[in-house]
C-alpha positions as CSV (number, residue, x, y, z in Angstrom):
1,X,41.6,-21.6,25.3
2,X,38.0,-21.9,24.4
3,X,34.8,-20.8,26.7
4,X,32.0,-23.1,26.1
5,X,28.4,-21.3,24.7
6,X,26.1,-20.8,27.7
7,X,23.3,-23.0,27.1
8,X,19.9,-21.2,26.5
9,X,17.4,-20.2,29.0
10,X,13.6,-22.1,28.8
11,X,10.6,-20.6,30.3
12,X,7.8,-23.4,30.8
13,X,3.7,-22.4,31.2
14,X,2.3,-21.0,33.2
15,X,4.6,-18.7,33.2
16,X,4.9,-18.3,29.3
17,X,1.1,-17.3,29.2
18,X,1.8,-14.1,31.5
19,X,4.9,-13.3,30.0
20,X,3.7,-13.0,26.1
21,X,0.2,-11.6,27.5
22,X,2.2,-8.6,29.3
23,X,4.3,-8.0,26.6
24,X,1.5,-7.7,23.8
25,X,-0.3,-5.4,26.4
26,X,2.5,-3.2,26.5
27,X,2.6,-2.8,22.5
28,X,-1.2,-2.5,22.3
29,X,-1.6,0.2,25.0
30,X,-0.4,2.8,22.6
31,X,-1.8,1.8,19.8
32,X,-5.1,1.2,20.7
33,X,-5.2,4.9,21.8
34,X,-5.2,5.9,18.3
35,X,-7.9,4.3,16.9
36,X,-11.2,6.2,15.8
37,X,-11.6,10.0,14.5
38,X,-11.3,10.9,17.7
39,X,-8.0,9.1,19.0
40,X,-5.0,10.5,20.7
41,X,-1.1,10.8,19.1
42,X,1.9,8.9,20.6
43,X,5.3,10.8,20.9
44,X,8.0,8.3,20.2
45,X,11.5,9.9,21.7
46,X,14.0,10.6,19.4
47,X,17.1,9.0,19.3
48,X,19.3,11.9,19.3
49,X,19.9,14.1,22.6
50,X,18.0,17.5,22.3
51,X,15.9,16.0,19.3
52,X,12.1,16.6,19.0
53,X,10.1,13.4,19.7
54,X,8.4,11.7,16.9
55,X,4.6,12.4,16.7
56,X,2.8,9.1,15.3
57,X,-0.9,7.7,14.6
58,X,-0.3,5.6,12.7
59,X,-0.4,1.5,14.7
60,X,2.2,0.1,12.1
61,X,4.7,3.0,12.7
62,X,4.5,2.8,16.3
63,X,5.4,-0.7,16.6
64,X,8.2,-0.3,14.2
65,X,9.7,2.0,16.8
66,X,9.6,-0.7,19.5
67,X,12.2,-2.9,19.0
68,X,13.4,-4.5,21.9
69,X,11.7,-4.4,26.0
70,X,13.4,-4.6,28.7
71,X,11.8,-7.4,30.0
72,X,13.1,-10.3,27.9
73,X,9.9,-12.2,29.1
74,X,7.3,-10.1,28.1
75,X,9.4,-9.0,24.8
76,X,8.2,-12.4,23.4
77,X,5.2,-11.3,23.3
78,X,5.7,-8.1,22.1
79,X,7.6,-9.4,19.0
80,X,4.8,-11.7,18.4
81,X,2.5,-8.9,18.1
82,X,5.1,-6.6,16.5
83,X,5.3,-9.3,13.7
84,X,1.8,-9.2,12.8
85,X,1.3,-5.5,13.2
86,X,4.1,-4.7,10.7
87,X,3.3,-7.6,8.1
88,X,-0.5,-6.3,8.1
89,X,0.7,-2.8,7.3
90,X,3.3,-4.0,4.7
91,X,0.5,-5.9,2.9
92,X,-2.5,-3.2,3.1
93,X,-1.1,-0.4,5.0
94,X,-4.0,0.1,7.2
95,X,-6.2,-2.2,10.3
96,X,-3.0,-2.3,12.3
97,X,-4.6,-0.6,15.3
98,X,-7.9,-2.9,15.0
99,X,-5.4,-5.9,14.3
100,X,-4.1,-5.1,17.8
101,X,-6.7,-4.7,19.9
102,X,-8.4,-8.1,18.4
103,X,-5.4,-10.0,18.9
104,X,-4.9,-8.9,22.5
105,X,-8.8,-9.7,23.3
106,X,-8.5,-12.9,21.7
107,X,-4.8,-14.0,24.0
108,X,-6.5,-12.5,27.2
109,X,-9.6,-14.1,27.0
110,X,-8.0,-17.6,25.8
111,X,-5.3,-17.4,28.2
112,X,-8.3,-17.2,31.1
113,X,-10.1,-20.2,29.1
114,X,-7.2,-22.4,29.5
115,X,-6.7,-22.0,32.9
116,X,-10.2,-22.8,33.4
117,X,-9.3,-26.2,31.8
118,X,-9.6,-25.7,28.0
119,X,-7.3,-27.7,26.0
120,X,-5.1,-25.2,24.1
121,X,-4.6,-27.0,20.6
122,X,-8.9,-28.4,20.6
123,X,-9.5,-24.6,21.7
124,X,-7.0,-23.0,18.7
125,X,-8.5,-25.1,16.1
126,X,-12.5,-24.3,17.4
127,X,-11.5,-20.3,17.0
128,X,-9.7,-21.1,13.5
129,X,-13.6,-23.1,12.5
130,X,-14.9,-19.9,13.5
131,X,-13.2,-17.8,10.8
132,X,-14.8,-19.0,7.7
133,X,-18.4,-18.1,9.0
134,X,-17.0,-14.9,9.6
135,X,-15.6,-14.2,6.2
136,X,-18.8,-15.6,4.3
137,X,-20.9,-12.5,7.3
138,X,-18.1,-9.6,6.3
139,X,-19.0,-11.2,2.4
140,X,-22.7,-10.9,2.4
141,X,-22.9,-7.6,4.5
142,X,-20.6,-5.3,1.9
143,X,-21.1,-3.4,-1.1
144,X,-19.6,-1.3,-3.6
145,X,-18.9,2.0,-3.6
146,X,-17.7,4.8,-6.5
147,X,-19.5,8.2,-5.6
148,X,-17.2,11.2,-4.7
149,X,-18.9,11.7,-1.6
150,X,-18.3,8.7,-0.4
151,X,-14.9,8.5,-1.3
152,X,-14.1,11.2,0.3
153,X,-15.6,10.2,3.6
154,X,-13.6,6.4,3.1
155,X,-10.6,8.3,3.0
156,X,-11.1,10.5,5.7
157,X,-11.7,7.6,8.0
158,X,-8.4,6.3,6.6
159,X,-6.4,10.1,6.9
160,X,-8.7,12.1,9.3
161,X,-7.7,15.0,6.9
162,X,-11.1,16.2,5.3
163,X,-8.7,18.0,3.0
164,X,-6.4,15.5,1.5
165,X,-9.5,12.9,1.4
166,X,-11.5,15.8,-0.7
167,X,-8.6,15.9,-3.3
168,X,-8.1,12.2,-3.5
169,X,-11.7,11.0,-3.8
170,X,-11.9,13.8,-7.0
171,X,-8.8,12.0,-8.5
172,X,-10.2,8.7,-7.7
173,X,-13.5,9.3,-9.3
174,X,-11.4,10.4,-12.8
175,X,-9.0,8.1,-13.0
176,X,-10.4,4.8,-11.1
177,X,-8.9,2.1,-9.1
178,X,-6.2,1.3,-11.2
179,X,-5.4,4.6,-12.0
180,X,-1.3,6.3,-11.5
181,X,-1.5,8.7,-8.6
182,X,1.8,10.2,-7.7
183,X,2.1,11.4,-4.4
184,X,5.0,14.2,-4.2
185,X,6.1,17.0,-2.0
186,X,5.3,20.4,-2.5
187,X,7.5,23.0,-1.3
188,X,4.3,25.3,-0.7
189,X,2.0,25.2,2.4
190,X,-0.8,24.2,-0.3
191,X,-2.5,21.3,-1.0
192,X,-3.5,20.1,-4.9
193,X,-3.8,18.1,-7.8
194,X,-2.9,17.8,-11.0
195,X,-4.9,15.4,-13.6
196,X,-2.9,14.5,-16.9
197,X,-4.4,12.7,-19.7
198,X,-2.4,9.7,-21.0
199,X,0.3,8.2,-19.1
200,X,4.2,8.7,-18.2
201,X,7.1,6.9,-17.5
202,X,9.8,8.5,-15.2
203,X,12.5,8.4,-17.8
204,X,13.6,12.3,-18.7
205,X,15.8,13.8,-21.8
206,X,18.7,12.1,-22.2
207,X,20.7,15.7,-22.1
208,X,20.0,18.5,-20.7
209,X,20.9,20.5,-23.3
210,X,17.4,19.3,-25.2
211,X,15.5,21.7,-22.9
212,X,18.2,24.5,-23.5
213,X,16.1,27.6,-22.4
214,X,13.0,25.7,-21.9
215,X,11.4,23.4,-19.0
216,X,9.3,20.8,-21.5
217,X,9.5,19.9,-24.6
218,X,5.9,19.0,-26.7
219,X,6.1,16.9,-29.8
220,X,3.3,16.7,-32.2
221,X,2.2,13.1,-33.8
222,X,5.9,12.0,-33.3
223,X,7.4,9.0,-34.5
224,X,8.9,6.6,-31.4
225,X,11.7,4.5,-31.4
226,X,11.9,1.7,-28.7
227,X,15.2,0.0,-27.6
228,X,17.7,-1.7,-25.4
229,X,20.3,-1.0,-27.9
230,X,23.4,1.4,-27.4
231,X,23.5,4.1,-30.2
232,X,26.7,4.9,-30.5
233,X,26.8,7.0,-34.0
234,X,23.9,8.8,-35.9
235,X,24.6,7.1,-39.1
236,X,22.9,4.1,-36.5
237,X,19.7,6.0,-36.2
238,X,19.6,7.0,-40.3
239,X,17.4,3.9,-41.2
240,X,14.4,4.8,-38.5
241,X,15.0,8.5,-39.0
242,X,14.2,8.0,-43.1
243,X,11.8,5.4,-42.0
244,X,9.8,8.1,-40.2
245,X,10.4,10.6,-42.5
246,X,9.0,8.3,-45.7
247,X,6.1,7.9,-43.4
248,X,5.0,11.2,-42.9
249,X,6.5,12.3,-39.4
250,X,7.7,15.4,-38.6
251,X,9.4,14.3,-35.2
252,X,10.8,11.6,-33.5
253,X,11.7,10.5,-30.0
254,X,14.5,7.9,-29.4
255,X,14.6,5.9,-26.1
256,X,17.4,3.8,-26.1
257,X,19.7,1.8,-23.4
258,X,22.4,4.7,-24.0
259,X,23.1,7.4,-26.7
260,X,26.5,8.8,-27.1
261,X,27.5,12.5,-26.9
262,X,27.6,12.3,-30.4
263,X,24.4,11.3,-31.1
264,X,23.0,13.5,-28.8
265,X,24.7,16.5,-30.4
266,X,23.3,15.5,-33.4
267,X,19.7,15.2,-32.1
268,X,19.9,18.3,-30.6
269,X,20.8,19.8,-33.6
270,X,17.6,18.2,-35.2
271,X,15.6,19.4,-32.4
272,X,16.7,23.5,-32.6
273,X,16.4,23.4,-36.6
274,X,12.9,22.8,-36.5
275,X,12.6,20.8,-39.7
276,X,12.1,17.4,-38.2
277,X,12.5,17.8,-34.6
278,X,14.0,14.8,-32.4
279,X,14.8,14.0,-28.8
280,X,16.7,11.3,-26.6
281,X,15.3,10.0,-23.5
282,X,16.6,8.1,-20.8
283,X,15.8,4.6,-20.6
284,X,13.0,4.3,-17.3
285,X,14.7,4.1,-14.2
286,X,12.8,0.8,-13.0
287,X,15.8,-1.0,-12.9
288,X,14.5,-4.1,-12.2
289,X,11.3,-3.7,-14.1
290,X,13.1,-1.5,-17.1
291,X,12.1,-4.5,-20.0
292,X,8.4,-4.8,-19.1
293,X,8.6,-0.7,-18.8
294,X,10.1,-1.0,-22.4
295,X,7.5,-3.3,-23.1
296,X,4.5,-1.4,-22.3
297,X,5.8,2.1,-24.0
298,X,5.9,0.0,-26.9
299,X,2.4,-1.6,-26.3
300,X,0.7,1.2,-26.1
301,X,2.4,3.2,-28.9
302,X,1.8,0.5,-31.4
303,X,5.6,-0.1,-31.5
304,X,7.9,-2.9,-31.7
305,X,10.6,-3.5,-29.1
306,X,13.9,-3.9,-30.8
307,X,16.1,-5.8,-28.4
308,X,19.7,-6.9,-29.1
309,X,19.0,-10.4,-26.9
310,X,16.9,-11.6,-30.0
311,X,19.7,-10.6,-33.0
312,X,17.6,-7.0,-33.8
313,X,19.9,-4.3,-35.4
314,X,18.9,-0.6,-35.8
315,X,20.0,-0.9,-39.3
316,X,16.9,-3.1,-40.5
317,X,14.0,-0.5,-38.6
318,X,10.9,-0.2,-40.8
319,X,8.3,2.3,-40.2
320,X,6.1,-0.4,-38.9
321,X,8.4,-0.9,-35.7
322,X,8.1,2.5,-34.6
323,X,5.3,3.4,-32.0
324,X,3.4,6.3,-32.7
325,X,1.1,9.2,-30.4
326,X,-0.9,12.2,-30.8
327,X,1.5,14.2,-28.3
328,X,4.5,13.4,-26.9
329,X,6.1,15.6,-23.8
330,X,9.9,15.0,-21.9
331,X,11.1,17.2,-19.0
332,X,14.2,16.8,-17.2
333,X,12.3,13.2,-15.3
334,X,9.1,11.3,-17.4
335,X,8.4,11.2,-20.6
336,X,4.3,11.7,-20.8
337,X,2.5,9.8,-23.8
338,X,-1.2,10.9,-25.1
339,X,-3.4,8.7,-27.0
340,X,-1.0,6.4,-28.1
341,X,-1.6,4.5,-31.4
342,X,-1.7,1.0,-29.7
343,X,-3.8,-1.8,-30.9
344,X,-7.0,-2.0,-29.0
345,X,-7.2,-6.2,-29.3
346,X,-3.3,-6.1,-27.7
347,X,-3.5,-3.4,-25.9
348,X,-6.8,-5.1,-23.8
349,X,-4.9,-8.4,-23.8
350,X,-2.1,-6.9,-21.7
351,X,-4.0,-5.2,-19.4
352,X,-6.1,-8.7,-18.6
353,X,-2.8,-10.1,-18.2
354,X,-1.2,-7.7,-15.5
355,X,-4.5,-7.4,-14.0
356,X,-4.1,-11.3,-13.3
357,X,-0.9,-11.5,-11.9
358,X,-2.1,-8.3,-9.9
359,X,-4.8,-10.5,-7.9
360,X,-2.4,-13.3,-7.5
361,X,1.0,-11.6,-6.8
362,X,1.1,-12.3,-2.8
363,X,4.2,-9.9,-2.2
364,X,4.0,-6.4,-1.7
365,X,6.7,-5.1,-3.9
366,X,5.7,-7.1,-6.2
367,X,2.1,-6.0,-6.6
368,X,3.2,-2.2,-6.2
369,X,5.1,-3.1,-9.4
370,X,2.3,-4.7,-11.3
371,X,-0.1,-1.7,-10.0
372,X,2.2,1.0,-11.2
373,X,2.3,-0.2,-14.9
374,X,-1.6,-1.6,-14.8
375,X,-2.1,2.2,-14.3
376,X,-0.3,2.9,-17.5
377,X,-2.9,1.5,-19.2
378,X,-5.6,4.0,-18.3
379,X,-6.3,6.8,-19.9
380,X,-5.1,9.3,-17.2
381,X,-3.3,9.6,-14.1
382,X,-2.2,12.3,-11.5
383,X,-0.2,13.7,-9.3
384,X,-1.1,15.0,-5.5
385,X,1.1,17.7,-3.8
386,X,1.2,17.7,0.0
387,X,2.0,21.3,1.0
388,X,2.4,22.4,5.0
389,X,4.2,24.6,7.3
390,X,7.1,22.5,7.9
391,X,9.0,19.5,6.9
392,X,7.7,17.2,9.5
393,X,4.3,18.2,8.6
394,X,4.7,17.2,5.2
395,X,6.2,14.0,5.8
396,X,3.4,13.2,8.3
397,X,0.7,14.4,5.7
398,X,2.5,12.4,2.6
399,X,1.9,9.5,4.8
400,X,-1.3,10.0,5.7
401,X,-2.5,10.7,1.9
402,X,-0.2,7.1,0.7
403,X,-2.3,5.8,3.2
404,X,-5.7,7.0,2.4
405,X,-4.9,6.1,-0.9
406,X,-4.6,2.7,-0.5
407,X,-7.7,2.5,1.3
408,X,-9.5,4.2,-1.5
409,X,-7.9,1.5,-4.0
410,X,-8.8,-1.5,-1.7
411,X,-12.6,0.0,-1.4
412,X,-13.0,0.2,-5.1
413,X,-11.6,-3.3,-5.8
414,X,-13.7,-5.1,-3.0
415,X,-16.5,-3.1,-1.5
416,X,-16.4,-1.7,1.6
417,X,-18.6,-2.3,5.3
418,X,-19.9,-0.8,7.5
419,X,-17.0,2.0,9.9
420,X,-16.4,2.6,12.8
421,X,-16.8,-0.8,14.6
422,X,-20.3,-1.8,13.6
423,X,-19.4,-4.3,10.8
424,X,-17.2,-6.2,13.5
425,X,-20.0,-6.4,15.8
426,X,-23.1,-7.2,14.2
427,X,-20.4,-10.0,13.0
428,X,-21.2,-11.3,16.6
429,X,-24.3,-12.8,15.0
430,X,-22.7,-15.5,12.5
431,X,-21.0,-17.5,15.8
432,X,-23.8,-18.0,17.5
433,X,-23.3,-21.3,20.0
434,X,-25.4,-24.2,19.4
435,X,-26.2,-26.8,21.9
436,X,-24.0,-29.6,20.5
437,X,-21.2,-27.7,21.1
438,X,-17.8,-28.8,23.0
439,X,-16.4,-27.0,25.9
440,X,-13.8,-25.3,23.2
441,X,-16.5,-24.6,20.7
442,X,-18.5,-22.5,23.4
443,X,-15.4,-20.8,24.5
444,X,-14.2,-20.1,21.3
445,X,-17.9,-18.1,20.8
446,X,-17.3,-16.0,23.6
447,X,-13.8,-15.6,23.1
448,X,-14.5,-13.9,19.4
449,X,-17.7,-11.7,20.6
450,X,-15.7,-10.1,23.0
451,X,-13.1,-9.7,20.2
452,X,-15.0,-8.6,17.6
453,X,-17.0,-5.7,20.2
454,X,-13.5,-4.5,21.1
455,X,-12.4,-2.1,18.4
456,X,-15.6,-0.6,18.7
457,X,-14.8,-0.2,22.5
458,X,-11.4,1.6,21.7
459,X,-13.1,4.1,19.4
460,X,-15.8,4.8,21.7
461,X,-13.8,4.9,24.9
462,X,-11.0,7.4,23.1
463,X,-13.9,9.5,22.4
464,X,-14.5,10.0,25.7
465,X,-17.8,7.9,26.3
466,X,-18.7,4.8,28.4
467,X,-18.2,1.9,25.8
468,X,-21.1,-0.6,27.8
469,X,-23.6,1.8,27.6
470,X,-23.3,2.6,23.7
471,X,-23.0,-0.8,23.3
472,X,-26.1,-1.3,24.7
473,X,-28.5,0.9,22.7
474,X,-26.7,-1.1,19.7
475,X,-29.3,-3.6,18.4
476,X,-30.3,-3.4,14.7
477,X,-28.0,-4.1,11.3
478,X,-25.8,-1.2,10.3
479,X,-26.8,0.8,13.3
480,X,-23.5,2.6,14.6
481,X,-22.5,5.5,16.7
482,X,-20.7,8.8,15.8
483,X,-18.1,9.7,18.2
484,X,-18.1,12.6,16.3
485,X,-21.7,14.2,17.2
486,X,-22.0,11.7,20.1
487,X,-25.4,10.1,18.5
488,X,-26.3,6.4,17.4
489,X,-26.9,6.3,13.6
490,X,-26.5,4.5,10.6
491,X,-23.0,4.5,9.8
492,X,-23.6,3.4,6.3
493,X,-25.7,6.6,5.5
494,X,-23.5,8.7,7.9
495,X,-20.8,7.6,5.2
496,X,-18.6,5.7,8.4
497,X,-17.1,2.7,6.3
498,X,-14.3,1.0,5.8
499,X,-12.5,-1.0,3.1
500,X,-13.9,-4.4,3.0
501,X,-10.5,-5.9,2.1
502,X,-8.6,-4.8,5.2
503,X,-10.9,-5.6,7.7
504,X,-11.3,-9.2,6.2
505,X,-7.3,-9.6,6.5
506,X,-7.1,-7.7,9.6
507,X,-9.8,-10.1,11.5
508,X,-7.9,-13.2,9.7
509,X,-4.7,-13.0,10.6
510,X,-5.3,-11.2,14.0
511,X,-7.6,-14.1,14.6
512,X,-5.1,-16.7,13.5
513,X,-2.3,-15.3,15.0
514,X,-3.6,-15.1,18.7
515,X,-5.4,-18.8,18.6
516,X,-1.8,-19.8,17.6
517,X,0.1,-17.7,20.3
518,X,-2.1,-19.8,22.8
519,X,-0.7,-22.9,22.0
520,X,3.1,-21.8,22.6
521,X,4.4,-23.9,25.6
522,X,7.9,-22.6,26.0
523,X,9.9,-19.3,25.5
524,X,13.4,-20.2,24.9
525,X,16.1,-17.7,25.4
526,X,19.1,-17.3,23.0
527,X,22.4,-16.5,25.7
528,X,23.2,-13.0,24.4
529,X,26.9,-13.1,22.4
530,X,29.7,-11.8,24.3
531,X,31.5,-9.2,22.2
532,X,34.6,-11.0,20.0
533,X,37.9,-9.0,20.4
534,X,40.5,-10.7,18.2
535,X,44.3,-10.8,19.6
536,X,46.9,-8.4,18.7
């Protein structure tokens, strides 16, 4: 016998309003208490009995932990916020707390206006008018940045680890924007870097008997064989190998798809004689990315991809397929190329074409992709090693230097503003009212300088002073105040900034996101499943 589906609940305004306003509240309350240098942590309980709880400042993180209230009301609004939180940290991996505290200033202020008799939809579509002379103010007031001083202090902002930021602002200086930074663990309590001219690919010996006795292998001016091929006998590799050889080569690395073990006895062979010295390496282990991988190794060795999906054969190489470098090195993961002997017209071609589809690629993945082999393509890259006392230190201080990083990427590509608040608020300036005005168009002014004034609030009031009465000493451009020494200043020669790209998303979609939240009407509740037992 069947049971008929109980029919979902609906929850009509005004009660909607309350609901979603006291579930964002309860999401925002711990964030906002980490926002500014001086900011408090938030112990998230573990979800194993006995278990240490979960340290966080990060906003993102923190709302990832909250899945679900109690209140089924109020979750609404929580998931609403949640949503927008975790996107913006997904896309640039930093705001999320000043995202937060906008959005909630923006519903609580709205929600007031519309009880007062503003119509919802006339006053969501006067604060969306409003953005575009905001982004044309956060446009005008920023400006570029590249000293290592500065970078440093960007990243610190971004970390609040002087430490970590020193390090990566000297790597950033070197290698630039687009530049391959590794992050990795270090089973050490220190903290360093390691520059490396040329580039890599995470693709190590094919073997491990190639590094018998040995942790890296360096090759000389070595010939370099490209391909999706499987090599499944030496006599296979005999026209490339005399190919090289005719040429002038003295060694020779082989990537290909796969190499037998009888290839790579022979290889090894090669490689312990001495005479003319070769070594297998693995394919990269970009899966999904492995041709364009393939690609660019061959680009920027001067090389010719030879791929069985376009009828090559191994047994027609020339020496003008294979790629070429000054040095070569393979360990047991990358294989690390040094001046490669690309061409300079192709190899600048390339690099305009991935930096295109960089700028345009909208998802994240995606982009992280793109990034990784646009830094192929300069001449350097590095590798950062987080040290600390224990594991959870590590992890935390990993994440805090993926993090800085970022920021230090996004500030180099687009400029940065004025930290710490101050660029939100002298923003406060580009919506002034005018007399013509409707009743939603005024509102939506106050609405957004109350918005705008409340990160800088949060920073000053975790600091420990009275936000109204900084506020009110505030008055020129650029004029700020350090929660560190408790003194007004100029942020942007105190070196308080932040990445012009994040807070131009962050004020965007928080801005967005809340004038939309004050249009929804009804909440509807899905009737939660009944477990399904099936009969014996």
């Amino acid at each position: 016998m069947s049971t008929r589906a109980a029919p979902p609940r609906l929850r009509f305004q005004p009660d909607v309003a309350s609901a979603i306003l006291r579930g964002v509240e309860q999401i925002v309350t711990p964030i906002r208490a980490t926002l500014g240098p001086i900011a408090r942590q938030v112990a998230v309980e573990s979800e194993f009995a006995g278990g240490a709880p979960e340290v966080l400042d990060s906003g993102g993180v923190i709302a990832r932990r909250i899945v679900q209230l109690g209140d089924r009301q109020a979750d609404a609004g929580a998931m609403l916020l949640r949503g927008l939180v975790c996107g913006l940290q997904d896309q640039i991996g930093d705001g999320t707390a000043t995202a937060a505290v906008i959005f909630e200033s923006v519903l609580r202020q709205g929600i007031k206006m519309i009880a007062a008799g503003s119509n919802p939809m006339l006053l969501r579509n006067a604060l969306e008018a409003k953005l575009p002379l905001i982004m044309d103010a956060l446009r005008r007031s920023s400006f570029g940045v590249s000293e290592e001083q500065q970078l440093a202090q960007l990243a610190e902002s971004a970390c609040h680890d002087a430490e970590i930021a020193g390090q990566l602002a000297q790597i950033m200086t070197v290698i630039g924007e687009y530049g391959r930074v590794d992050v990795r663990r270090s089973y050490s309590r220190e903290l360093r870097h390691d520059l490396v001219q040329g580039t890599y690919w995470k693709a190590g010996v094919a073997s491990p008997h190639f590094l018998s006795g040995v942790t890296e292998i360096m090759l000389e001016d070595p010939a370099i064989l490209i391909t999706d091929l499987e090599v499944q006998t030496p006599q296979q590799l005999l026209p490339a190998l005399e190919a090289a050889l005719l040429a002038g080569y003295r060694a020779m690395v082989i990537m290909a798809a796969k190499c037998s073990d009888e290839v790579i006895g022979f290889l090894v062979a090669n490689l312990h004689a001495g005479h003319f010295r070769t070594v297998a390496v693995k394919a990269p282990d970009e899966v999904l990315t492995r041709p364009d991988a393939l690609e660019d190794l061959a680009t920027l060795t001067g090389g010719r991809l030879i791929l069985g999906a376009v009828g090559d054969s191994l047994a027609t190489v020339t020496a003008a397929d294979l790629g070429s470098a000054r040095q070569v090195y393979v360990d047991n993961d990358h294989l690390g190329v040094i001046e490669g002997n690309s061409d300079a017209e192709l190899r600048d071609q390339r690099e305009q074409m991935l930096l295109h589809a960089y700028e345009c690629a909208e998802d994240e993945q995606r982009r992280a992709q793109l990034l990784e082999r646009l830094g192929r393509y300069v001449e350097g890259s590095a590798t950062l090693w987080i040290g600390g006392v224990t594991e959870r230190q590590i992890d935390a201080r990993k994440e805090q230097a993926e993090r800085a990083l970022r920021c230090l990427r996004s500030a180099m590509r687009e400029g940065v503003v004025a930290g710490g608040g101050a660029a939100l608020l002298n923003l406060r300036q580009a919506i002034q009212t005018t007399d013509h005005e409707s009743v939603e168009e005024r509102a939506a002014t106050t609405i957004l300088r109350e918005a705008l004034a409340a990160p800088f609030r949060a920073i000053v009031s975790n600091a420990g002073y009275d936000p109204s009465a900084v506020i009110a000493e505030m008055g020129e451009e650029c004029a700020g105040f350090d929660v560190r020494t408790g003194k007004r200043v100029n942020v942007v020669e105190a070196g308080i900034l932040d990445p012009a790209a994040v807070i131009k998303a962050v004020v965007r979609s928080s801005i967005s996101s809340a004038a939309l939240a004050l249009t929804i009407e009804v909440i509807v509740h899905r009737p939660k499943q009944q477990a399904q037992i099936a009969p014996e």
